[in-house]
PDB file with SEQRES, HELIX, SHEET and CRYST1 records, atoms N, CA, C and O in Angstrom:
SEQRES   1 A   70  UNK UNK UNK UNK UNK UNK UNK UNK UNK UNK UNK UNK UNK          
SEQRES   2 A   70  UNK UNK UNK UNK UNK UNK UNK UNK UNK UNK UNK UNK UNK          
SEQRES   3 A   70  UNK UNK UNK UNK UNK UNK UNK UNK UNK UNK UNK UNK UNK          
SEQRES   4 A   70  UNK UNK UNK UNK UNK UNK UNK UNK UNK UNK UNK UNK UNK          
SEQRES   5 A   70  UNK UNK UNK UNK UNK UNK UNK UNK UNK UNK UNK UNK UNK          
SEQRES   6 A   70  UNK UNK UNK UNK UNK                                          
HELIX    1 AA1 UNK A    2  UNK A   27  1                                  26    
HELIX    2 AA2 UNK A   30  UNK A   34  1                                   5    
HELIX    3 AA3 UNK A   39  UNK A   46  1                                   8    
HELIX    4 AA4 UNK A   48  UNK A   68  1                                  21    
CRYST1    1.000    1.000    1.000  90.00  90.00  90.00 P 1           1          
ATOM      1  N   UNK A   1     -46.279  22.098   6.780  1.00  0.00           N  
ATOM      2  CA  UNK A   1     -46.048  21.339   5.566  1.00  0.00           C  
ATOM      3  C   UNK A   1     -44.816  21.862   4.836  1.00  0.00           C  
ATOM      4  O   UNK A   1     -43.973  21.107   4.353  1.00  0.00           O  
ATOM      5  N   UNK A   2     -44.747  23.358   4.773  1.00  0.00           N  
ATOM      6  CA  UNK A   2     -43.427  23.825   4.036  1.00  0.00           C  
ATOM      7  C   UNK A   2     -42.300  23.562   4.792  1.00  0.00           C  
ATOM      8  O   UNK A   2     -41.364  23.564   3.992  1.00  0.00           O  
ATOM      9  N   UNK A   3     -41.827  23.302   6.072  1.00  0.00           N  
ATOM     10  CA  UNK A   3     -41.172  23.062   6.789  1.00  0.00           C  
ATOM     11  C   UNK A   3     -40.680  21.310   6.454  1.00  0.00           C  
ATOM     12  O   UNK A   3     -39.554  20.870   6.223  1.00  0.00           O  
ATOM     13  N   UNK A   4     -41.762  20.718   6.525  1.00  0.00           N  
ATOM     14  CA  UNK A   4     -41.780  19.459   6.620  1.00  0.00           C  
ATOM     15  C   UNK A   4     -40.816  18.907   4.765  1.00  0.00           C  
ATOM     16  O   UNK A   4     -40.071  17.985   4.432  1.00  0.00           O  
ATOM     17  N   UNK A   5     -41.294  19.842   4.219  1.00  0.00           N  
ATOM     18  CA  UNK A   5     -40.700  19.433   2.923  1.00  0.00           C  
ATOM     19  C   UNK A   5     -39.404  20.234   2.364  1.00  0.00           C  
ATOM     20  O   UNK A   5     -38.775  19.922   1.353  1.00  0.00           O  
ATOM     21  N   UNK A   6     -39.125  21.356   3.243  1.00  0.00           N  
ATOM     22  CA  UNK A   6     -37.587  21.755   3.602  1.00  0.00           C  
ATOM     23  C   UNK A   6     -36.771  20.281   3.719  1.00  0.00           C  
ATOM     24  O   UNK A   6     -36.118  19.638   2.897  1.00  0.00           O  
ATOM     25  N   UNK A   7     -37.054  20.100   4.858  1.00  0.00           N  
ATOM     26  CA  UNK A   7     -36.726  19.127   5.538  1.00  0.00           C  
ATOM     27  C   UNK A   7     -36.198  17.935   4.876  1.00  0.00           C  
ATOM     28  O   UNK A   7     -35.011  17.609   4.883  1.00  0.00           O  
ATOM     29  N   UNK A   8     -37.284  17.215   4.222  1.00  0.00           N  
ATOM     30  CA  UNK A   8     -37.176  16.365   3.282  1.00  0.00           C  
ATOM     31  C   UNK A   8     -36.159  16.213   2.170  1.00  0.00           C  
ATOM     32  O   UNK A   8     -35.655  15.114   1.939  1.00  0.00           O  
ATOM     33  N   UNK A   9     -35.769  17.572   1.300  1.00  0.00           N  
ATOM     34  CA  UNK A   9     -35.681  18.004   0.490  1.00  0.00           C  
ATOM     35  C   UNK A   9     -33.837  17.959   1.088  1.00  0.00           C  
ATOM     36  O   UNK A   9     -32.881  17.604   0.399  1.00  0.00           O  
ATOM     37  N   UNK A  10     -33.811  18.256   1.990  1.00  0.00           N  
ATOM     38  CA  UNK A  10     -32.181  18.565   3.021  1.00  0.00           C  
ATOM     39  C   UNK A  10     -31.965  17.203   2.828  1.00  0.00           C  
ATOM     40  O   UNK A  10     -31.074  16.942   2.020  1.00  0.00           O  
ATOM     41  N   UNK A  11     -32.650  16.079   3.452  1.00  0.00           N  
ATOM     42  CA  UNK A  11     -32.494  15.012   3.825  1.00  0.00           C  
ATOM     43  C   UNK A  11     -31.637  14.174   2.688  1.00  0.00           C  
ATOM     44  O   UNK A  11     -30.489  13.733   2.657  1.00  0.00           O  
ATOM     45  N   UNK A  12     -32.992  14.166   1.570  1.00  0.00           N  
ATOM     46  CA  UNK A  12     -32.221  13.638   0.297  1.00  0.00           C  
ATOM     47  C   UNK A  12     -31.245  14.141  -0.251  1.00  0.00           C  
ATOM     48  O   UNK A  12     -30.521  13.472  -0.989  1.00  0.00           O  
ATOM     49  N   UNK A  13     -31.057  15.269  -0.027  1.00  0.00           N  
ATOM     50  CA  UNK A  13     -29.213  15.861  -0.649  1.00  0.00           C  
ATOM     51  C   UNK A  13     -28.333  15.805   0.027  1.00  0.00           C  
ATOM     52  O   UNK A  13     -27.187  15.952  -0.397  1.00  0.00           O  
ATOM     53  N   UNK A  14     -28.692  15.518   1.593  1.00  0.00           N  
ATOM     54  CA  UNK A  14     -27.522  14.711   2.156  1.00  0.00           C  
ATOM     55  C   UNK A  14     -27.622  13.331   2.180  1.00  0.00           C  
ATOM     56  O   UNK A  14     -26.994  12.795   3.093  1.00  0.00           O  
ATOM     57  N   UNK A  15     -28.107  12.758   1.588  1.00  0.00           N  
ATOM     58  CA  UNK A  15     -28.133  11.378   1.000  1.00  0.00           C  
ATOM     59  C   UNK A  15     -27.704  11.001   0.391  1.00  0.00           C  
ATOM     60  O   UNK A  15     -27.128   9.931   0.588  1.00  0.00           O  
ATOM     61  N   UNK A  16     -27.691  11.713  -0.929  1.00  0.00           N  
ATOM     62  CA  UNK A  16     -27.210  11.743  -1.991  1.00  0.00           C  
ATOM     63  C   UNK A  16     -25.744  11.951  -2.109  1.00  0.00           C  
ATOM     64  O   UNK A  16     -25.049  11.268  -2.861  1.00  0.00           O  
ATOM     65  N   UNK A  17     -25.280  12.911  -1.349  1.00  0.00           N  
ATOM     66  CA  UNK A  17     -24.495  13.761  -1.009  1.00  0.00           C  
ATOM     67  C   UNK A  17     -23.136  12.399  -0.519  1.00  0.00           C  
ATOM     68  O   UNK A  17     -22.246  11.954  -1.245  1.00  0.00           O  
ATOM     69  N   UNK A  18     -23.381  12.119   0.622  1.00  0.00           N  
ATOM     70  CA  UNK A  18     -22.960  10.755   1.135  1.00  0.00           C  
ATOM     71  C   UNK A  18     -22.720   9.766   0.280  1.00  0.00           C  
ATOM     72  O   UNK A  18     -21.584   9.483  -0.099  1.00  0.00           O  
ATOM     73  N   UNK A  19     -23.674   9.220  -0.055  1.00  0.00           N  
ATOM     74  CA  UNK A  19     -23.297   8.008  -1.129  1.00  0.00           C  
ATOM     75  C   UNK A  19     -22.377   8.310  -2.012  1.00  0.00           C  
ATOM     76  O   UNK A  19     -21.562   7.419  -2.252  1.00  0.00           O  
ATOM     77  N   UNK A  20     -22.251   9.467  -2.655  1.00  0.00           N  
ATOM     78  CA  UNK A  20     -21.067  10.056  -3.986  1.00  0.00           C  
ATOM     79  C   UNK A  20     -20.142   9.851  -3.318  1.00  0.00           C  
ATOM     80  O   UNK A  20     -19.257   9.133  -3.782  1.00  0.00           O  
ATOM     81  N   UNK A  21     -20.024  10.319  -2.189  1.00  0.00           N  
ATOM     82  CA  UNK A  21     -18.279  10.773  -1.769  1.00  0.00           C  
ATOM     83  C   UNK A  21     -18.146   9.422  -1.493  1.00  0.00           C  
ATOM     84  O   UNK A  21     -17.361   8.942  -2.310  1.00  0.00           O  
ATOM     85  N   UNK A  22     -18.693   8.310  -0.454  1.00  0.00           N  
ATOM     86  CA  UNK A  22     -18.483   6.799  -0.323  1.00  0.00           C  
ATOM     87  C   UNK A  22     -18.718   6.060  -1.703  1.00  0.00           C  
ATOM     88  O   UNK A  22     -18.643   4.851  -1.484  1.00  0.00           O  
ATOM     89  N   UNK A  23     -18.987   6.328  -3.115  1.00  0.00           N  
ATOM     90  CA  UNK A  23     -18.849   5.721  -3.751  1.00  0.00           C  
ATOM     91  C   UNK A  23     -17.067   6.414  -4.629  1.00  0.00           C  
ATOM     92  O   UNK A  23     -16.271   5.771  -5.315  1.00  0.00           O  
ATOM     93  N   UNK A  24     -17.043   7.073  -4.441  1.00  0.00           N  
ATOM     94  CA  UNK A  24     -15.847   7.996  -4.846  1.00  0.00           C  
ATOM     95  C   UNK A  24     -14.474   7.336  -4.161  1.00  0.00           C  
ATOM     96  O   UNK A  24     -13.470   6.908  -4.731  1.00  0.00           O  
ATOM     97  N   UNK A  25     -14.759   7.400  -2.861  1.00  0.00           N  
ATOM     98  CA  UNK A  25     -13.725   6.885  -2.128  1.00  0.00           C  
ATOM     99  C   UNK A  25     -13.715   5.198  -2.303  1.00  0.00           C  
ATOM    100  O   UNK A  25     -12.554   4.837  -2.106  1.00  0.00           O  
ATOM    101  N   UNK A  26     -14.204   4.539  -2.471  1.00  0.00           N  
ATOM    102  CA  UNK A  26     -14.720   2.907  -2.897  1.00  0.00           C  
ATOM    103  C   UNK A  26     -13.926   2.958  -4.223  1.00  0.00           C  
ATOM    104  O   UNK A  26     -13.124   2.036  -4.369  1.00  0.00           O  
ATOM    105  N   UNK A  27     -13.995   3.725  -5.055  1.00  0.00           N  
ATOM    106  CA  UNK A  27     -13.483   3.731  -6.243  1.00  0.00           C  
ATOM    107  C   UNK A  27     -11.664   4.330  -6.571  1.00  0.00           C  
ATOM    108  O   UNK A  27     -10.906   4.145  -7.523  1.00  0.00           O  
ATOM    109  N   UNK A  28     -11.544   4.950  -5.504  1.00  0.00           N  
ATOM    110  CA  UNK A  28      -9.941   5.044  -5.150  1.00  0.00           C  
ATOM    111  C   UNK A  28      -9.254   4.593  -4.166  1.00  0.00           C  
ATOM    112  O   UNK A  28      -8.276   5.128  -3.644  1.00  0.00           O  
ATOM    113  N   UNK A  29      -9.887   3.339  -3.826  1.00  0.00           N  
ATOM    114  CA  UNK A  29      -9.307   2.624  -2.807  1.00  0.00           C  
ATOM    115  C   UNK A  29      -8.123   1.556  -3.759  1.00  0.00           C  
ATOM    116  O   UNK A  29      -6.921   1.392  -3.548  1.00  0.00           O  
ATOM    117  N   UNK A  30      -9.078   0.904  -4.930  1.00  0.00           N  
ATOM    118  CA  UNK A  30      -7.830   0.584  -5.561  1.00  0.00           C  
ATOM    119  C   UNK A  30      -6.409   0.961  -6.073  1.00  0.00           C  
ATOM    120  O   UNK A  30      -5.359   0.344  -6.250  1.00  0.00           O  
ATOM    121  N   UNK A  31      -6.808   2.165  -6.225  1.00  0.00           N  
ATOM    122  CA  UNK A  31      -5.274   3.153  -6.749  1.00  0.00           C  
ATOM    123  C   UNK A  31      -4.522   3.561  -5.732  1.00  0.00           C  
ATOM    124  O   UNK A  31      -3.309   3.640  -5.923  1.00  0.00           O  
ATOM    125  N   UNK A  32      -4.870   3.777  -4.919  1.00  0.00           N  
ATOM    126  CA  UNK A  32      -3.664   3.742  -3.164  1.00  0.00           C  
ATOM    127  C   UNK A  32      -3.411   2.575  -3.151  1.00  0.00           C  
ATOM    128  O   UNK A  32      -2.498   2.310  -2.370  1.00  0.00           O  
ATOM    129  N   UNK A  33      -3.846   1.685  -3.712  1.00  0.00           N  
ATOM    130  CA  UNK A  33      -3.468  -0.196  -3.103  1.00  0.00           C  
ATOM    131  C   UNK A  33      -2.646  -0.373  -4.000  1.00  0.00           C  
ATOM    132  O   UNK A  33      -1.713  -1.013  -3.516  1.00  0.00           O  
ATOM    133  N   UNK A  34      -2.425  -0.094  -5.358  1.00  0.00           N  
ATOM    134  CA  UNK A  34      -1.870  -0.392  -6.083  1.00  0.00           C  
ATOM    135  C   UNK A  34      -0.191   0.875  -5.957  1.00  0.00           C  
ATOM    136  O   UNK A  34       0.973   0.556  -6.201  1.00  0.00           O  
ATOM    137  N   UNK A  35      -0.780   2.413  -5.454  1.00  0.00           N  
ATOM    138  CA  UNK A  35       0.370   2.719  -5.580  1.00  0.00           C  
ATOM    139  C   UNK A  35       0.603   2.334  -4.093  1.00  0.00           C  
ATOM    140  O   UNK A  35       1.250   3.311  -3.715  1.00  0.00           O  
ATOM    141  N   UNK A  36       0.484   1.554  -3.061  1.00  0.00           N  
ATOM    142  CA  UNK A  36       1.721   0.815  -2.104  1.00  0.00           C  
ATOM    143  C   UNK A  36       2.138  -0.162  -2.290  1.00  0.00           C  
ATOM    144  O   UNK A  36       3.048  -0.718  -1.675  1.00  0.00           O  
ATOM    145  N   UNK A  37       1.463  -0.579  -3.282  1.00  0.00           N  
ATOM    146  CA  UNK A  37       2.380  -1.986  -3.489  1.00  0.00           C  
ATOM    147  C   UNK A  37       3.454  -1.460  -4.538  1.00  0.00           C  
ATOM    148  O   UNK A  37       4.324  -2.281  -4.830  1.00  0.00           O  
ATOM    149  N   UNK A  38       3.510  -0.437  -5.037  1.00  0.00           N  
ATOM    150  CA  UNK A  38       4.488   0.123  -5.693  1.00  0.00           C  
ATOM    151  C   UNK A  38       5.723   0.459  -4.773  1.00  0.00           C  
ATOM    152  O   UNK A  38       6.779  -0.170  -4.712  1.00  0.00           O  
ATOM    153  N   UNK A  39       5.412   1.429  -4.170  1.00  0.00           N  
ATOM    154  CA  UNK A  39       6.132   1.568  -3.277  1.00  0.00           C  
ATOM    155  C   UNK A  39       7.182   1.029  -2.466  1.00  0.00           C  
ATOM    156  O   UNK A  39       8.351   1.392  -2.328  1.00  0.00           O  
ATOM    157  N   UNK A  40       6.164  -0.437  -1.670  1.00  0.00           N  
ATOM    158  CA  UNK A  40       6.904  -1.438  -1.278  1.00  0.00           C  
ATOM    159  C   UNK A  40       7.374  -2.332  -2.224  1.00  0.00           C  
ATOM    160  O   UNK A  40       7.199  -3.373  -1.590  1.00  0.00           O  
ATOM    161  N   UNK A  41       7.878  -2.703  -3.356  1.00  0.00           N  
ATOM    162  CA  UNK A  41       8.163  -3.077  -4.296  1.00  0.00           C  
ATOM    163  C   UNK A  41       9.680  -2.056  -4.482  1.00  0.00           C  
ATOM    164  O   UNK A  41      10.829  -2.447  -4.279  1.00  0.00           O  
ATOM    165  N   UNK A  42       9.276  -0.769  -4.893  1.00  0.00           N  
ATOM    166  CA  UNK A  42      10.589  -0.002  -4.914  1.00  0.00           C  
ATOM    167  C   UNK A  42      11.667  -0.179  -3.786  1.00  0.00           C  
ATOM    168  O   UNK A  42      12.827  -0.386  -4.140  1.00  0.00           O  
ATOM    169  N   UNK A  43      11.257  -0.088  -2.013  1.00  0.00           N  
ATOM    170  CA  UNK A  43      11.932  -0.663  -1.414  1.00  0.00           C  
ATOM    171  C   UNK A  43      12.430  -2.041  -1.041  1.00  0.00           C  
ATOM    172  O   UNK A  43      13.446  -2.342  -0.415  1.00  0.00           O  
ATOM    173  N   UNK A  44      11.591  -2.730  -1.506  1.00  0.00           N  
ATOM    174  CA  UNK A  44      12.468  -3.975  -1.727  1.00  0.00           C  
ATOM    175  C   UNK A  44      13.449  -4.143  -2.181  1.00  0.00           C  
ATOM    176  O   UNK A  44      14.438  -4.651  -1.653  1.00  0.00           O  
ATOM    177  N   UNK A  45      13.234  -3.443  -4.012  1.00  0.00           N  
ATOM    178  CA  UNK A  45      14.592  -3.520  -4.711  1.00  0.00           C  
ATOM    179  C   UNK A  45      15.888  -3.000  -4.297  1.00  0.00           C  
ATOM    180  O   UNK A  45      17.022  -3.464  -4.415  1.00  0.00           O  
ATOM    181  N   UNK A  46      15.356  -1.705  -3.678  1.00  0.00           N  
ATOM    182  CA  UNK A  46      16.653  -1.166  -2.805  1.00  0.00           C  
ATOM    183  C   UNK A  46      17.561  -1.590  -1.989  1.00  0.00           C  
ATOM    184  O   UNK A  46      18.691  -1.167  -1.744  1.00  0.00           O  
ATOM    185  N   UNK A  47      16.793  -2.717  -1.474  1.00  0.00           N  
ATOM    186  CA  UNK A  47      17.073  -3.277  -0.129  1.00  0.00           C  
ATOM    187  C   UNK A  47      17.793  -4.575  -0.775  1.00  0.00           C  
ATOM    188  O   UNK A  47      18.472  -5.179   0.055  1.00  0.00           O  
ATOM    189  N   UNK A  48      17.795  -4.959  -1.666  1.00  0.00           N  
ATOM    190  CA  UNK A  48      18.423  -6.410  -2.670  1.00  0.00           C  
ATOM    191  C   UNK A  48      19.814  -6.309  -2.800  1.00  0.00           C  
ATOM    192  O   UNK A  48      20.558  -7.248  -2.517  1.00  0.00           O  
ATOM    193  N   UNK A  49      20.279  -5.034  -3.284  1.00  0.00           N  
ATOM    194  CA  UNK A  49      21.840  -5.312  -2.833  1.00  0.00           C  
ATOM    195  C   UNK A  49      22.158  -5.299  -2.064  1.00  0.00           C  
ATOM    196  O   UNK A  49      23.130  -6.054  -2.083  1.00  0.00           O  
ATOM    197  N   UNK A  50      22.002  -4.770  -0.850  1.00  0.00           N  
ATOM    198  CA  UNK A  50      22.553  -5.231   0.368  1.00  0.00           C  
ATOM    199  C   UNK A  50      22.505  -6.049   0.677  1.00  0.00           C  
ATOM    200  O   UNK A  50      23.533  -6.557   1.125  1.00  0.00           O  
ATOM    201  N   UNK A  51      21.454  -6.677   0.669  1.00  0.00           N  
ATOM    202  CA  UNK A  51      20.994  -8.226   0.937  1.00  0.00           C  
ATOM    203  C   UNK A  51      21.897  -9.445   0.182  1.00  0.00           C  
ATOM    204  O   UNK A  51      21.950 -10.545   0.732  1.00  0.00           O  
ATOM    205  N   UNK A  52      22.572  -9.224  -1.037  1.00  0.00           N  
ATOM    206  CA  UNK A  52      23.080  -9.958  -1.922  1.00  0.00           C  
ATOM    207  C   UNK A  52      24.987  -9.947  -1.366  1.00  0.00           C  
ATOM    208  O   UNK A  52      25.866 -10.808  -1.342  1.00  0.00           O  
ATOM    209  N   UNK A  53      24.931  -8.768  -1.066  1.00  0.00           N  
ATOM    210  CA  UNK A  53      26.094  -8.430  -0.303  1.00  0.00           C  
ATOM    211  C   UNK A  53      25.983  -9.359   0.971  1.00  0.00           C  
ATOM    212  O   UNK A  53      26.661 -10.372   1.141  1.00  0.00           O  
ATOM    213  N   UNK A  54      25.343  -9.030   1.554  1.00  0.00           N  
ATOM    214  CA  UNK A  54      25.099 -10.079   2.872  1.00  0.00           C  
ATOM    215  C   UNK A  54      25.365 -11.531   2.417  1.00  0.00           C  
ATOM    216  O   UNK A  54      26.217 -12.261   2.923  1.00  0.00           O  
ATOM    217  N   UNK A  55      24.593 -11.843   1.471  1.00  0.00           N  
ATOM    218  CA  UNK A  55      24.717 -13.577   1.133  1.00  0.00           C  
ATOM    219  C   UNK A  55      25.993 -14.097   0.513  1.00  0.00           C  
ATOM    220  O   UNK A  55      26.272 -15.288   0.654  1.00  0.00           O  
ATOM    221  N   UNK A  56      27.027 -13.043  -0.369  1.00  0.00           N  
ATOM    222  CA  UNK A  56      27.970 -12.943  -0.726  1.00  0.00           C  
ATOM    223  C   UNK A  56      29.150 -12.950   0.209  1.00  0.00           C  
ATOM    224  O   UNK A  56      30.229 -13.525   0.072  1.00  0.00           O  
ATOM    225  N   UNK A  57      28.685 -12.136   1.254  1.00  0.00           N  
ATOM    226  CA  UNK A  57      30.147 -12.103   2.530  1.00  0.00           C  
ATOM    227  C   UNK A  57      30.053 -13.587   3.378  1.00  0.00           C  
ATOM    228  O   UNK A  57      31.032 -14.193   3.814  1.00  0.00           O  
ATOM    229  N   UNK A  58      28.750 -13.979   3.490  1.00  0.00           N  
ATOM    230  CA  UNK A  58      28.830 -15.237   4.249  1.00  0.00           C  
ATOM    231  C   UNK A  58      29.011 -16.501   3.207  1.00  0.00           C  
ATOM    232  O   UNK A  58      29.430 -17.576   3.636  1.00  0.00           O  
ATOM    233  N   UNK A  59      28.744 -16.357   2.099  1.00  0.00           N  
ATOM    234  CA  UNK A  59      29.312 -17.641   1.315  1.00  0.00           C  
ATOM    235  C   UNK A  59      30.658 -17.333   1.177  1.00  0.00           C  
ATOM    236  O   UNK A  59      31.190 -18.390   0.837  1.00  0.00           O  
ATOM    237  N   UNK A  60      31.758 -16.193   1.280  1.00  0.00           N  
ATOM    238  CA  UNK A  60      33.056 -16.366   1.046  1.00  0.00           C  
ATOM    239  C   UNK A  60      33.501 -16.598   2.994  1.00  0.00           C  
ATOM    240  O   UNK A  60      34.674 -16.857   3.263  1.00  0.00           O  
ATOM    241  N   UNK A  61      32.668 -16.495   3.923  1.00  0.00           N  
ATOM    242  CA  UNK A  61      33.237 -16.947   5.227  1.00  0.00           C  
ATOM    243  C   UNK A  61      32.878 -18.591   5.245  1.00  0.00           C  
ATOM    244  O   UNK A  61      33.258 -19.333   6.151  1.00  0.00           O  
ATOM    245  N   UNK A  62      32.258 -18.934   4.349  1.00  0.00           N  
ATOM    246  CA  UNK A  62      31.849 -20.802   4.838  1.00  0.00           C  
ATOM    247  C   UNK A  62      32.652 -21.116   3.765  1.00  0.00           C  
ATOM    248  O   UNK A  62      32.875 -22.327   3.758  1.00  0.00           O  
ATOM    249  N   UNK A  63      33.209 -20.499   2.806  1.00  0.00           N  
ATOM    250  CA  UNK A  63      34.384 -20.929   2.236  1.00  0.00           C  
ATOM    251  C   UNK A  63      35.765 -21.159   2.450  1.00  0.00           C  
ATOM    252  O   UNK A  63      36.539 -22.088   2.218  1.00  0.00           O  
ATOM    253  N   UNK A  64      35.871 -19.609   3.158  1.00  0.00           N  
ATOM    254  CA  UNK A  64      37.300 -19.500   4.020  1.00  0.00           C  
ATOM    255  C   UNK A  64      37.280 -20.719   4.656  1.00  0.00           C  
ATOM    256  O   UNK A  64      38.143 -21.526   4.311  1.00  0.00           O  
ATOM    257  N   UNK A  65      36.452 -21.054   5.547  1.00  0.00           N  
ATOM    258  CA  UNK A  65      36.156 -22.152   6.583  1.00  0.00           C  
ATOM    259  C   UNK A  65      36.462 -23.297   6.047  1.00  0.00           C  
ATOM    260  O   UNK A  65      37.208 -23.985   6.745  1.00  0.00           O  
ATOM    261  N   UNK A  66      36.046 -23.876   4.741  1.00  0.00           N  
ATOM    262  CA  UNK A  66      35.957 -24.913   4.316  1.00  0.00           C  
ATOM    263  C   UNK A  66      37.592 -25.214   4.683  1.00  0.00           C  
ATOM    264  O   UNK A  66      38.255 -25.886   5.473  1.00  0.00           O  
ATOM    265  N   UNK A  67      37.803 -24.167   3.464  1.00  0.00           N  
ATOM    266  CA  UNK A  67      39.587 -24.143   2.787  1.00  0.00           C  
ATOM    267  C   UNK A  67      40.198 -24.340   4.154  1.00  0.00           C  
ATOM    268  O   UNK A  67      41.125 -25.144   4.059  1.00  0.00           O  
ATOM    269  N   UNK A  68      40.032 -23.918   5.359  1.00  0.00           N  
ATOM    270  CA  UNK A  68      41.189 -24.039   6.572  1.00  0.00           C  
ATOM    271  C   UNK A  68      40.900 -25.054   7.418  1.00  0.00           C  
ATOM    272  O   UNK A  68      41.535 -25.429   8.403  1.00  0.00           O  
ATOM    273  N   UNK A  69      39.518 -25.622   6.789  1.00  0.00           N  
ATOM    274  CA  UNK A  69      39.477 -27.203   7.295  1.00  0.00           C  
ATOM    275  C   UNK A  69      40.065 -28.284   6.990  1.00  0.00           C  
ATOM    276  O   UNK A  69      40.188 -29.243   7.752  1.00  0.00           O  
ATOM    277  N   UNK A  70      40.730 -28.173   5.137  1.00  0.00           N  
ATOM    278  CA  UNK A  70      41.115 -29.209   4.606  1.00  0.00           C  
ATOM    279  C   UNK A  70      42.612 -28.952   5.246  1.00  0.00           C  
ATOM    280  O   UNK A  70      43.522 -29.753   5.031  1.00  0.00           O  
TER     281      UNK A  70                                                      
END                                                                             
């Protein structure tokens, strides 16, 4: 019987035990989600001037183009 309620006694505190840390981690799943969307957000912006540069060099080549068409 003392064995049996060792036992028991283990059982429920690793029960217990479990559920905290999976409710813990459940509860900071949002804040990693939120800081990668940060993240990827910061590299985006980074990535915008170049990108603007890009759209900038090819609207002055379909221009050139135009001009040596007329």
């Amino acid at each position: 019987m003392n064995k049996l309620l060792s036992i028991l006694i283990a059982a429920v505190f690793a029960a217990v035990s479990f559920s905290a840390v999976a409710a813990d981690a459940a509860s900071a799943a949002p804040v990693a989600k939120a800081e990668a969307k940060k993240e990827e957000a910061k590299s985006a912006d980074e990535a915008k001037p170049a990108k603007k540069a890009k759209k900038a060099k090819k609207h002055k080549k379909a221009k050139k183009a135009d001009d040596a068409a007329k």
